[in-house]
N, C-alpha and C positions, 0 to 999 in steps of 0.2 A: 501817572506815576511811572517810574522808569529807575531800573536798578541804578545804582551809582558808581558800578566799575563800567558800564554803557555809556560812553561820551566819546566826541571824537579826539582824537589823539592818543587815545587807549589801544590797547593792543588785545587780541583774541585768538586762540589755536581752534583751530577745529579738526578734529579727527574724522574721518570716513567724509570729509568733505568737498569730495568730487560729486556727489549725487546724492539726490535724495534728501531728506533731512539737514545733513550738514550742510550743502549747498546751500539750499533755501536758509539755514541759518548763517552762513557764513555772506549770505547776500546782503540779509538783514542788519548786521553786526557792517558791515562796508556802507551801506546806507546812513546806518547812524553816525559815521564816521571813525570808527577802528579800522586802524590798520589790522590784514587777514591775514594768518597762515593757516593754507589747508592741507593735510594730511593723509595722505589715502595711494593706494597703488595704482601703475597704469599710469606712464609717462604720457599720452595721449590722451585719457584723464583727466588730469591734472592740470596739464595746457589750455585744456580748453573751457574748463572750471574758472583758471585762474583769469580768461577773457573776459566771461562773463560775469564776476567781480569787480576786475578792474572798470567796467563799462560803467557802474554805479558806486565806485570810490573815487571821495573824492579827490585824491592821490593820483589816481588813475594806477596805471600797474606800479608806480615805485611803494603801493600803500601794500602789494597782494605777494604771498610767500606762497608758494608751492614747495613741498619735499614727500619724495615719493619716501615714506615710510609702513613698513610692518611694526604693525602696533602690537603685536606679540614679542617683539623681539624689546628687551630688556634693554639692551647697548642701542638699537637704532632709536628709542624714544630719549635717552639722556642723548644723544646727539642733538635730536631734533631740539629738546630741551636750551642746549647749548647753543647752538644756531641760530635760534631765536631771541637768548639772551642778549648775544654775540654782536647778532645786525641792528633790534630795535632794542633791547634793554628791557626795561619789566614790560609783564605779563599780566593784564588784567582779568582777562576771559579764558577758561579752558575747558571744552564742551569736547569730553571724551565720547565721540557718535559711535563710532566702527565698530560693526556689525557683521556678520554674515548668516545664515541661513539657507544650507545646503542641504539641510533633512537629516534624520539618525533614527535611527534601532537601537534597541535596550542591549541585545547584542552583537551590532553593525562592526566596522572596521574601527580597531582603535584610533586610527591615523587621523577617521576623521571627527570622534571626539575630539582628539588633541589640540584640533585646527579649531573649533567652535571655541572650545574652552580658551586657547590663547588669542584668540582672537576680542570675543566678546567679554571675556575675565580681565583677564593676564592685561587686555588691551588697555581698561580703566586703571587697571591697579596701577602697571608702568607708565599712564599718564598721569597719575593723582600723585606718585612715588618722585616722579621726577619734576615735576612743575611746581606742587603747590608748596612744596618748605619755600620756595624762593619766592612763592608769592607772599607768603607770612613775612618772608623777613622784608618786604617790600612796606610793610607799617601802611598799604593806603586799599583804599574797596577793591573787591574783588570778586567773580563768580564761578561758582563750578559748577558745568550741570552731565549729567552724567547722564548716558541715553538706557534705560530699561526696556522691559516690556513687560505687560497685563500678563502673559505667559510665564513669567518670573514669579508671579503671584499665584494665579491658581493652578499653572502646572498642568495645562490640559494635557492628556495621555498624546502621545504618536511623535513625539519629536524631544526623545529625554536630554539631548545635551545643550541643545537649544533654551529649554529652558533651566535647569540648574543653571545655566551661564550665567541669566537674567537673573534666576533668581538672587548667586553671588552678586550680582551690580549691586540691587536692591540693598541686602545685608553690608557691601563694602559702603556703599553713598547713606546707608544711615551712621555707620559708624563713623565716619569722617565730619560729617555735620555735626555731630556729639564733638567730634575731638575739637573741631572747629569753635564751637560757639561757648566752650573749657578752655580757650586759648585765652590768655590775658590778652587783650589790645587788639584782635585779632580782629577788620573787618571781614574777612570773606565769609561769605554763605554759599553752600551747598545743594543742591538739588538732584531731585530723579525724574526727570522725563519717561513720562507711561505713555506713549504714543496708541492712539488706537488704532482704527485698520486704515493704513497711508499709502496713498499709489507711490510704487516705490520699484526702485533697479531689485530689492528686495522683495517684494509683494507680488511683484507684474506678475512672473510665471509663464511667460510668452504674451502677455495681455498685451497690446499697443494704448488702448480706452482704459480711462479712469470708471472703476466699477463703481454705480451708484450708491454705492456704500459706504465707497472709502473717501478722506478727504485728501485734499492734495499736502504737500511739502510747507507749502506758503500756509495754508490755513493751521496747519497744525504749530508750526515755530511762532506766528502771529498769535494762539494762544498761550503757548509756552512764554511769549517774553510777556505778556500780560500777568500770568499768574507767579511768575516771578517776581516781576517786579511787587506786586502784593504780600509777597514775602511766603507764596505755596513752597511747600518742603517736597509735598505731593504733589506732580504736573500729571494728573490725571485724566489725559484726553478723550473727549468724547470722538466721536466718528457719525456718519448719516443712518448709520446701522444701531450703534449701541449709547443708549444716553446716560449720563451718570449715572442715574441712579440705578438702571441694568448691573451696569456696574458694580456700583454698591454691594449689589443683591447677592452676583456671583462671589464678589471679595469672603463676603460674612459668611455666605456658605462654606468655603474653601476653610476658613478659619475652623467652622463650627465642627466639623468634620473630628477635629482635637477635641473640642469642649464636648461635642458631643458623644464622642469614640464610635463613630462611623466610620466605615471604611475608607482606606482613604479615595480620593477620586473619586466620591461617593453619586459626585453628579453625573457621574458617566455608568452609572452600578447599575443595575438591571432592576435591584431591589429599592433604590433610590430616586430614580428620575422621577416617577411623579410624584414625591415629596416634595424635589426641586421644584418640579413646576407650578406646585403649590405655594411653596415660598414664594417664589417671582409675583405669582400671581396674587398672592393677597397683601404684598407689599413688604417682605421680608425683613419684617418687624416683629 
């Protein structure tokens, strides 16, 4: 099965898709035949993204956009927006990826919350802000999937702006799916890509080897368009390290923390952990 704004002669943006994630998806989306624009900084970058694209569209490069844009910046995504309109005309696909992940303190340098938050926030919002009214008014299929992270959800302590970032994606890509599927006539569908641990420009950390844990770019988008196309709201990726249902287990704790009036973060509490580990273990039911 295969979503229905995925065909060739469609058109697709990918943001942060010089590497990583977007690539790999902006590979995939050029194989099935859309035409690509990829979005991400680093004129050198970009260039060389945009090769390896064209190598597997069937267009060859008149099919692949590159534009060096900051996806924090409000006025460079309604550009990009227009640009796009401009050369190919509608919009089928918009896979707002761009990320960063630079580290943070509860009380570090504002400058560099600032940068996470418009980056990883700001970045979805002025993509979802600028693309998708014109995708609506386009009356034909369409998909948005929106890159999150598991850290959006349960918040683990040591990296606070990093996660509220995520966790606003999360909150922004469910309200838009709501707004979306209240739209009279409206095809498009929404999504949140939860990626699990991915070898990534992101992840590496000086690494050059794929850690046995993590899975690569390709296997992780190769789930994502499968669970899409099934019509997942939730693209909740496993990894070689964490299997769904681990998952699960941390999700419902996180939750239960509320229902239960636990402290918060409780998995990490001194007073807590082997409660947690009790859950896990007897199947967090």
């Amino acid at each position: 099965m295969s979503h229905p704004a995925i065909k060739p002669g469609n058109t697709a943006v990918i943001t942060g898709g010089a590497a990583g994630i977007g690539l790999a998806s902006a590979i995939a989306f050029a194989k099935a035949g859309l035409r690509v624009c990829i979005a991400d900084l680093g004129e050198a970058r970009l260039a060389e993204a945009a090769r390896r694209i064209a190598e597997v569209a069937p267009g060859g490069a008149r099919d692949v956009m590159a534009a060096e844009t900051d996806v924090g910046s409000h006025e460079e995504v309604q550009a990009l927006a227009d640009r796009v309109k401009g050369e190919w005309g509608h919009l089928h696909v918009l896979m707002n990826n761009a990320g960063i992940q630079p580290g943070s303190s509860m009380f570090g340098p504002r400058q560099s919350w600032e940068r996470v938050i418009d980056v990883n926030l700001w970045g979805v919002i002025n993509g979802v802000q600028a693309f998708v009214p014109r995708m609506i008014g386009q009356g034909s299929p369409g998909l948005v999937i929106n890159t999150g992270s598991k850290q959006g959800i349960t918040t683990p302590p040591g990296d606070p702006a990093y996660n509220i970032s995520k966790a606003g994606v999360k909150v922004m890509t469910e309200a838009l799916a709501h707004e979306l599927r209240n739209t009279d006539e409206c095809q498009i569908t929404a999504h949140l890509l939860i990626p699990g641990f991915v070898f990534t420009e992101l992840t590496a950390k000086g690494r050059t080897e794929k850690p046995a844990g993590a899975w690569t770019p390709e296997q992780t988008v190769d789930f994502m368009l499968e669970r899409v196309s099934d019509g997942d709201f939730y693209v909740l990726c496993p990894d070689n390290e964490a299997t769904r249902a681990l998952d699960e287990k941390r999700i419902l704790w996180a939750a239960g923390d509320i229902v239960e009036n636990r402290p918060p973060l409780s998995r990490w509490h001194k007073d807590h952990g082997e409660a947690f580990a009790s859950f896990v273990s007897r199947g967090g039911r």
